[in-house]
Structure formats: structure tokens, C-alpha cells
N, C-alpha and C positions, 0 to 999 in steps of 0.2 A: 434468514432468507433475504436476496437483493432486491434492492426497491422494482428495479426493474419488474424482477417477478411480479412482487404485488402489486404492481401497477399494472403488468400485464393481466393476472389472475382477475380484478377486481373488472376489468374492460369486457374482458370474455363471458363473466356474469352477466355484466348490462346487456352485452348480446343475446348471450340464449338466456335473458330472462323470460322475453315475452315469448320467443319459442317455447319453452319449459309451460309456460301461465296457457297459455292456446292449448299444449297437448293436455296438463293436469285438466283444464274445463272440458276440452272432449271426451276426454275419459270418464271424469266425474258424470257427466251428460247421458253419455253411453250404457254407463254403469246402473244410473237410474233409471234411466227407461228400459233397461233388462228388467230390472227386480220388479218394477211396477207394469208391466207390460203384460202379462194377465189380467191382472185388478183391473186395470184402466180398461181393457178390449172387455169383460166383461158388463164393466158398468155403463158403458159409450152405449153396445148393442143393447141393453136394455132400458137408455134413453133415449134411442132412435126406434125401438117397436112399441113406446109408450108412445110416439107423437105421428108414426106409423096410419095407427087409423083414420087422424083426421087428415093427415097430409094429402091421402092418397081418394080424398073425397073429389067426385067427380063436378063438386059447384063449384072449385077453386080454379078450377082449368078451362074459364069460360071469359070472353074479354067483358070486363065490367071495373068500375070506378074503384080506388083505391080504398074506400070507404067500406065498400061489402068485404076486402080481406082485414077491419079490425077484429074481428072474432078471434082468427086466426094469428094474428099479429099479439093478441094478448093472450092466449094459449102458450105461446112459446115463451121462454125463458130469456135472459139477455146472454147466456150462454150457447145457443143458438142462431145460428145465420142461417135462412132458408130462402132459396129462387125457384120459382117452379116459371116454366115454359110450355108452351101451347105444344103439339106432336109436330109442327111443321117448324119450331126451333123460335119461336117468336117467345120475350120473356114476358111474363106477365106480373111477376109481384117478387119482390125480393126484402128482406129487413133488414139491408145493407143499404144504410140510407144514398151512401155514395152513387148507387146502383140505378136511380132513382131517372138519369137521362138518357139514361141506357134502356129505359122499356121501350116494347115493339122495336126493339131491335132483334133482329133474326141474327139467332146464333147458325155456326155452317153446320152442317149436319156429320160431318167428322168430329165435331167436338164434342156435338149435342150424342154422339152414338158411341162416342169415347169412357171406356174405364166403367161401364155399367155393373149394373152389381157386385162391384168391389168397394172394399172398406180402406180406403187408402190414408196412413197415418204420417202426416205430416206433421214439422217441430212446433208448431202452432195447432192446431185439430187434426180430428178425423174426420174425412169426406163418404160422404155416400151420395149416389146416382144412380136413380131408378128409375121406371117406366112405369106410365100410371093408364090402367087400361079400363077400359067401363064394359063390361061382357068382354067380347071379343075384339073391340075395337081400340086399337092407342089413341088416347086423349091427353096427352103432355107427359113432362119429365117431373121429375125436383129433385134439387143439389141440397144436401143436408148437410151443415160444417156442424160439426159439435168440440167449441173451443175446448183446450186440455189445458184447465184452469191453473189447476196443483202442477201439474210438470213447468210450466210456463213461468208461477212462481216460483217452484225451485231454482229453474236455469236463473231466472233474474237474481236470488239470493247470489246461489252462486257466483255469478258476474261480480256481485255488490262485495263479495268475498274475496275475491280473487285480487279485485281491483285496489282494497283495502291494505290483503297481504302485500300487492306488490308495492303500494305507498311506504306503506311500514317499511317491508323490505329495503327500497329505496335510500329512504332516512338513514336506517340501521347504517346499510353501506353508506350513505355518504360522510357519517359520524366516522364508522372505522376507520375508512379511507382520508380522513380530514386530520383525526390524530395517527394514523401513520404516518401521512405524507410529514405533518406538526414534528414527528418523531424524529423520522429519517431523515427529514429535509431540509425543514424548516429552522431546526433547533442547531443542527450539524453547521446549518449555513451562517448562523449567525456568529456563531463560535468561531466558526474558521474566520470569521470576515473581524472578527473582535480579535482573535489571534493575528491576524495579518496587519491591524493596525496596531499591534502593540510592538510585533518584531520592527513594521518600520519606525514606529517612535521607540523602540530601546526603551521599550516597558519589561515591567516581568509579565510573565506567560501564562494563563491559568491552564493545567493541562486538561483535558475532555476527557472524562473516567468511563463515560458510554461507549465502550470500543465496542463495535461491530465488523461482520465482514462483506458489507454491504458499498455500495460506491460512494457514498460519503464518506463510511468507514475507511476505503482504502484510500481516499481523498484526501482525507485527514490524515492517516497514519502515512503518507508521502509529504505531502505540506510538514508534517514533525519530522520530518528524514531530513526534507529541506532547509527546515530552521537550524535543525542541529550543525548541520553544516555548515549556513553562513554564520552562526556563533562561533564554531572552531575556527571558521573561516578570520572573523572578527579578531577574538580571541589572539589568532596565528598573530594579526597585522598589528594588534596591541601590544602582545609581545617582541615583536621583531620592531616595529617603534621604539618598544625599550632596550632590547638586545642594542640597537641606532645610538640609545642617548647616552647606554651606557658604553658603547663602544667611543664614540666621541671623548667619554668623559676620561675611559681608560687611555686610551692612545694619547690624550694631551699627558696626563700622568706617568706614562711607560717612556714615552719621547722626551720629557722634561728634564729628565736626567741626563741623558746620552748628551742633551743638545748644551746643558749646562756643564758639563766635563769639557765637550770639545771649546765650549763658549771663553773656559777657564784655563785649559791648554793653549790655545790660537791666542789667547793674549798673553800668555808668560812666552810664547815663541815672537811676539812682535816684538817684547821685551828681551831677545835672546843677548843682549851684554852680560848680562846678568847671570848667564845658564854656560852651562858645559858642552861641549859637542854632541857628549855621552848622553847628556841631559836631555838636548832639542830633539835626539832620535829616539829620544824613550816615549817623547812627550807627541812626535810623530808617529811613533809605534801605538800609541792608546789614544790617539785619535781615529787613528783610520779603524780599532779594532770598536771604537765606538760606533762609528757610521755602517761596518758590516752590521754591526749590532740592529742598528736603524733600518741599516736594509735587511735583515732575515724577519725584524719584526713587520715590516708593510711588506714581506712576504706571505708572511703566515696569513697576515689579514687580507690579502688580493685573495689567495686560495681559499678563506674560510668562507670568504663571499662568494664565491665562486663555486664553492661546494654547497651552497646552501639556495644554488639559484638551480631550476629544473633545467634552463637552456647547457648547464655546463655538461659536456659530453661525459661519461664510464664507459669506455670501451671495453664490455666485457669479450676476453676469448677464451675459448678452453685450453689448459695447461695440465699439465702433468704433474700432480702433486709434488712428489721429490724433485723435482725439476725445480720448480717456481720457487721453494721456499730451499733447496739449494743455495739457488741466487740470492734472495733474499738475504741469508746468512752470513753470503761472504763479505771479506771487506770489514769487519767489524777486529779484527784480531790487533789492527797496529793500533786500532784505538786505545784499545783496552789498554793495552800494553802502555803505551802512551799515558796513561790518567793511572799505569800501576793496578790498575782491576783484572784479575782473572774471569778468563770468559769461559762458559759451558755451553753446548751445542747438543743438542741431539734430533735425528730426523726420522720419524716412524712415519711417513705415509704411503699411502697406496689412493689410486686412481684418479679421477681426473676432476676441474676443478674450473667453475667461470668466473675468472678474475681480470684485472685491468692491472697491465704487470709495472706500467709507472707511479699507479696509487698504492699499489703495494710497498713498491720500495719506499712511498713516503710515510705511508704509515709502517714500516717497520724503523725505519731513520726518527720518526720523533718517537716510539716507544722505548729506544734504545737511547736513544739522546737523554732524555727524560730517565734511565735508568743509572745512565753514568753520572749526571748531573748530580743524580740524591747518593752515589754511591764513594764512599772514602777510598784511599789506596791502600791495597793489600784486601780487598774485600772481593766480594765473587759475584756476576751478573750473569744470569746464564738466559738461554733462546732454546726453545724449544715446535717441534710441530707433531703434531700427536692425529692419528685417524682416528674417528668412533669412540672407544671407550678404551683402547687399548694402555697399558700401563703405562705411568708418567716414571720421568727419572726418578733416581733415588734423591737427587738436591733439590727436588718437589715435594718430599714427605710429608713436613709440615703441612703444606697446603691440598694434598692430596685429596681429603672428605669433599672440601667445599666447591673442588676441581668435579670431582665424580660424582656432583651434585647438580650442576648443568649441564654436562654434556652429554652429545647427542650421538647416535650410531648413527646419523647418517652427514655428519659436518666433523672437518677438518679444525684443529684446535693449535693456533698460535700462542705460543705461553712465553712474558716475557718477563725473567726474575731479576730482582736488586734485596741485594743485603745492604740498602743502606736505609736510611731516618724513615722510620713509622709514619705515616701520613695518621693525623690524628683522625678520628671517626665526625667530629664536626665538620671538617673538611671535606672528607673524603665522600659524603652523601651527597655534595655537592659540585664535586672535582670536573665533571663532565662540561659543566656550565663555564661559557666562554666569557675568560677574563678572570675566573675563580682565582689564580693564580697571583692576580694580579693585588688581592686585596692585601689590607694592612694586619691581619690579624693572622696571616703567615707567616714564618719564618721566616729570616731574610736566606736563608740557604736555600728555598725552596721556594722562592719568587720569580718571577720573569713575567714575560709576556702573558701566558695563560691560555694560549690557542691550538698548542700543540694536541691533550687529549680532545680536545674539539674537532680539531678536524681530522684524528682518527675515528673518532665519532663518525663522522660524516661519510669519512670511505667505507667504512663496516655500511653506515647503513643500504651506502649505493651498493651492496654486495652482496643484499639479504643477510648478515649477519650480525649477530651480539657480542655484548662488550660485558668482560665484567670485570673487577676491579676486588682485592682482599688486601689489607694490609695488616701485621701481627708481629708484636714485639715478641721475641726478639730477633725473628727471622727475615723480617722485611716485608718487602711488596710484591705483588703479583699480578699481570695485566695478561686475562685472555683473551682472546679475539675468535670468535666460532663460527667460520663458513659453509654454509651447504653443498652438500654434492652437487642436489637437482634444489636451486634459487628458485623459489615462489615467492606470489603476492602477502601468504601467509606466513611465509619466514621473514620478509620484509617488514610486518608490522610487527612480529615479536620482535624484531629487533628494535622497532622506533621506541617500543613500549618498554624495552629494557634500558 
């Protein structure tokens, strides 16, 4: 239940409490003077015709000193109130002591003529008012109150009860309400405020196990949305700090070489006595192919930065499956040929497709780069594009299960083969991570820069698509690439997560 409520719930209580306590005493009230309202009218009238005879004695209704009505005054009970008045309304004796400045006072004769011979029951007595006659002649009144002793003590218990429970009552609720509020509020607030000072000092976190779905509850389970976020957030900037120091560290490392070749040429050319024609044009010919070298490497890293920053545009449009990867394919044949590798080609797709058709071509340019690079001459590199689930070439066999293992019936499948060197499995869990390439504990055949799978990475993921990667002696490597039809939020993070 939300605090809200039982806050609300507990307020509404204190309102109609004391409505609820006023009806229960009327009613209780009510109730009792049903049940005893016989007994009581029974026993009233027969202590008002017990005091009857001497009331209505005609030596009382006569003006005379206060002292001739003791008789009459110790007669009556303390349970009895009695005034009696002369016929023409003047009072003459009352044992209401209060009543006492009030004598010869003449009551108006609407009063004094009022309610006569009725027994009128009031929450305090019963009243009677008669006319006191001596033969034929009226000679005064008397007003007879006979207190209703027992009713009178009832209502009061009751009162004393009522007023008790609602103390009680009171207490009760303000205990529950004091360890609710303790519960909900109290306890929640502390924790979150002990939690908000550990995230800003970069403490560890103790988690709050009391989940509720209360507004603390959901106070807190947002505040933990939150932290987790600037953790990743953290986390991101920790990592990409390091992705920073290791990239500094690589690019001195990857550059060091190129700059030490040309360093070593450019002085055997300033020395050209020494060298051949032949020689100085060789020695010009692998200089300049050092410095392309320099320049494709602070290309890949301009782009990897640049893929890796949200301001960099993907202009995604829709394409026509065979269409795009068509294109994609051409262009690859003089290469091959060139480096001696037979190429294989086949294009199975159907419909349409949101791609960015110059991040394409560069991720198909370094999957192909990358496949002729590990490939020998006289061996086979083949490209393929595949709809849905439909079947791969036959110079995919080997890799077929692990192929029809990820893929999707509703995403386009780029498949790029090399028959050449195994990437070992310690690597290869690794291969995605920029600069991997670049370590010492690779092949030197299988070295370079390291950014090329990276920032295929990167355009897969700008594409909502996954990457996967198989390598298996003694048939080779395999690089898919798997785009969706219809690109969502949620094919976007399987792909981050793949």
C-alpha cells in the first residue's frame, strides 16, 4: 500500500473519529433509555404519589417564613427538587437552593399554566406540574423534578468510556502511524541519503532489500536506475581513459617503425654516392609506401574516433538489398588476382534494407583487406550476402552449423571467407578490442595497426547489427556481419552486447 494512502487513511480516521464516538454515545444513550423506560416511568410515578399527599397539603400554599417549610424540606429526598407557587404565579418555597432570590417572584401565567398534568422526561428528570385545589377553590401549583439518578450515572460511565477508548484509540494510532511513517519514510530516507553519499564519495553501495511499491519504494528503485548509470557512465569514461593511454601507447609503437625505416632510407639517400640509381628509387619507392602506411594508419584512428563519438553522422537510407551489396562486391576481382587469391561471390537477397552506403563500403574494404592480408597465393577468399536463414554456399560447409546458429529470418547476413592462418582462440576472444592487433604476442604476419575489426565494429553497431567472428583449422576464418530489416533500439543493444 502507498504511503500516500496510509497517510490519507489514518487522517480520515481522526476526522470521523469523533463523528463515529458522538453517534456510538447516542445510540448507546438511546438504547438505554429504551430498555429501562418502563422500569424507570414505573418507579418515578410511584415516588411522586408517595410525596403526593403531603405536597398537595393546603398549609404549604400559604406566605409564611422559610422555617414552617422544614418539615416538608426533610420529607423529601436529595433526589428530589420541589417549587410550589401561590394560584396567582408567585413562588413560595423551592429546595433549589439557587432558587432562593427568586421568591415572590410572580411567574407569567403562560408558564405557570403550561405542560400541567404531564410527566415530561428530560436527560436529567422527570417533571411534573399540578394544580393544588382546597375544595373547589385553586390555592397554588408545584413543579416536582425527580432526578434519574441511574440513567444519569450510566450516560456519565459511558462518557468516561468513550473518552478512554478514544485516548486508547489515539495512542494505538499514533504508535502505528509513527512505525509506519519509521518504515516507509524514515528508514527509506536514510538509506537513500547514506546511498547518495557513498555514490558521491566512490564508496561501495549497500543495496536496500525492503523493496516496496510505495514512493520511497519507487524513489529508490529510480535513484538505483540512476547510480547504475553513472557507474556505466564512470565505468564508460574509465575505460575510454584507458582505450586514450593505450592508444597513445600504440600509435608511438605502430609509428615507430615506419618513422625509423624512412629515418634509415632518407640518410642512405643523403649518402647517395654510395648507392645505385636503381638503388635511390627503391629506397624512394619504400619510403613513400612507408608514409602511405602512416597515412592509412592516422586514418583508421581519425575514423575510429569518430565512430566512436555520437556527433559523427550514419546516414542511414533505404537500399535495395541486391542492389547495395552488388556494389559492395565489385571491384574486388583485380585484387585478388593481384595477390594470386581466388575470389568467390554469391548474392542471395531479397528486400529492402537501412544502410549508410559509404560505411558500407568501408566496412566491406577492411573485412576484405583483412582477409587477403592473412590469405597466401593460390588460396580462395570468398564474400558472400545471404537473406533470413536461406542456404549458404557450398565453400561455407564447414562453417555452416555455427552460421545457422545466429542467424536471424528477419536480418540480412554478410559473410566474409579466407583460407588463410587460423587466428588462435586466445586472440580471437579478444580480436574486436582496438589495437589487439597490434600486440607482441601475434604473429608478425598477422600484425598491423589493429583498428580495422574495430571500426567494423562500430559501423555494425551504428546499423543495429551483430558481428561474429569463427575461425577453424584447417579451413580458415569466417566474419559475419547481420543487418536488420526493420533496425530497433533492441537490435541495437544485442548488437553492443554481442
Amino acid at each position: 500500500m502507498k504511503l500516500r494512502n496510509w497517510l490519507m487513511s489514518a487522517f480520515l480516521i481522526v476526522m470521523l473519529l469523533p463523528v463515529i464516538a458522538f453517534g456510538l454515545f447516542a445510540y448507546v444513550t438511546y438504547e438505554h433509555d429504551k430498555s429501562e423506560a418502563l422500569e424507570e416511568y414505573v418507579q418515578v410515578t410511584e415516588k411522586m404519589q408517595q410525596y403526593e399527599g403531603q405536597i398537595m397539603n393546603p398549609k404549604w400554599y400559604r406566605v409564611q417564613s422559610n422555617e414552617r417549610y422544614k418539615p416538608l424540606e426533610l420529607l423529601l429526598d436529595d433526589s428530589i427538587e420541589l417549587t410550589l407557587y401561590r394560584a396567582d404565579g408567585y413562588r413560595l418555597f423551592s429546595t433549589n437552593q439557587d432558587d432562593y432570590q427568586q421568591y415572590f417572584l410572580r411567574v407569567p401565567a403562560e408558564e405557570l399554566y403550561s405542560k400541567l398534568y404531564q410527566l415530561e422526561k428530560t436527560p436529567r428528570a422527570f417533571k411534573m406540574k399540578q394544580p393544588v385545589f382546597h375544595g373547589d377553590q385553586l390555592i397554588g401549583f408545584y413543579d416536582l423534578h425527580v432526578e434519574r439518578e441511574q440513567y444519569v450515572e450510566q450516560v456519565s460511565n459511558t462518557v468516561w468510556q468513550l473518552i478512554a477508548g478514544i485516548i486508547l484509540f489515539f495512542v494505538i494510532l499514533y504508535v502505528i502511524v509513527w512505525l509506519l511513517v519509521k518504515r516507509k519514510l524514515i528508514q527509506p530516507m536514510r538509506h537513500l541519503m547514506s546511498q547518495m553519499s557513498a555514490l558521491a564519495n566512490n564508496e561501495p553501495i549497500t543495496e536496500w532489500k525492503q523493496a516496496s511499491n510505495d514512493e520511497m519504494g519507487i524513489l529508490i528503485k529510480h535513484f538505483g536506475d540512476m547510480r547504475e548509470d553513472i557507474e556505466a557512465a564512470r565505468e564508460e569514461v574509465a575505460r575510454e581513459q584507458q582505450d586514450k593511454q593505450f592508444m597513445v601507447a600504440s600509435l608511438s609503437h605502430d609509428l615507430k617503425t615506419p618513422l625509423t625505416s624512412i629515418q634509415a632510407y632518407m640518410e642512405a639517400l643523403e649518402n647517395g654516392s654510395q648507392l645505385t640509381l636503381e638503388e635511390q628509387e627503391d629506397y624512394r619507392a619504400i619510403v613513400k609506401s612507408k608514409v602511405e602506411q602512416m597515412r592509412g594508419m592516422l586514418d583508421d584512428l581519425t575514423l575510429f574516433a569518430a565512430l566512436r563519438s555520437s556527433k559523427y553522422p550514419t546516414n542511414l537510407i533505404e537500399v535495395e538489398g541486391e542492389e547495395i551489396f552488388d556494389m559492395l562486391f565489385s571491384g574486388y576481382d583485380a585484387l585478388c588476382s593481384k595477390n594470386g587469391v581466388q575470389l568467390k561471390t554469391s548474392i542471395e537477397v531479397q528486400g529492402t534494407y537501412q544502410m549508410d552506403p559509404k560505411q558500407m563500403m568501408r566496412l566491406t574494404d577492411n573485412l576484405v583487406s583483412n582477409a587477403l592480408r592473412h590469405t597466401s597465393a593460390g588460396r580462395c577468399v570468398g564474400m558472400a550476402a545471404v537473406s533470413g536463414i536461406e542456404q549458404v554456399p557450398d565453400w561455407l560447409a564447414p562453417f555452416e552449423q555455427q552460421l545457422n546458429d545466429v542467424r536471424r529470418t528477419d536480418a540480412a547476413s554478410l559473410i566474409i571467407f579466407n583460407e588463410g592462418t587460423v587466428i588462435p582462440d586466445k586472440i580471437l576472444s579478444g580480436l574486436l578490442e582496438p589495437f589487439v592487433q597490434g600486440e607482441q604476442s601475434r604473429p608478425k604476419s598477422m600484425q598491423g595497426f589493429g583498428l580495422g575489426l574495430s571500426i567494423t565494429q562500430e559501423i555494425i553497431r551504428r546499423h543495429y547489427g551483430q558481428l561474429h567472428i569463427w575461425s577453424k583449422a584447417p579451413y580458415g576464418t569466417v566474419v559475419m556481419c547481420q543487418f536488420p530489416i526493420h533496425p530497433s533500439k533492441s537490435a541495437m543493444k544485442e548488437g553492443e552486447d554481442t
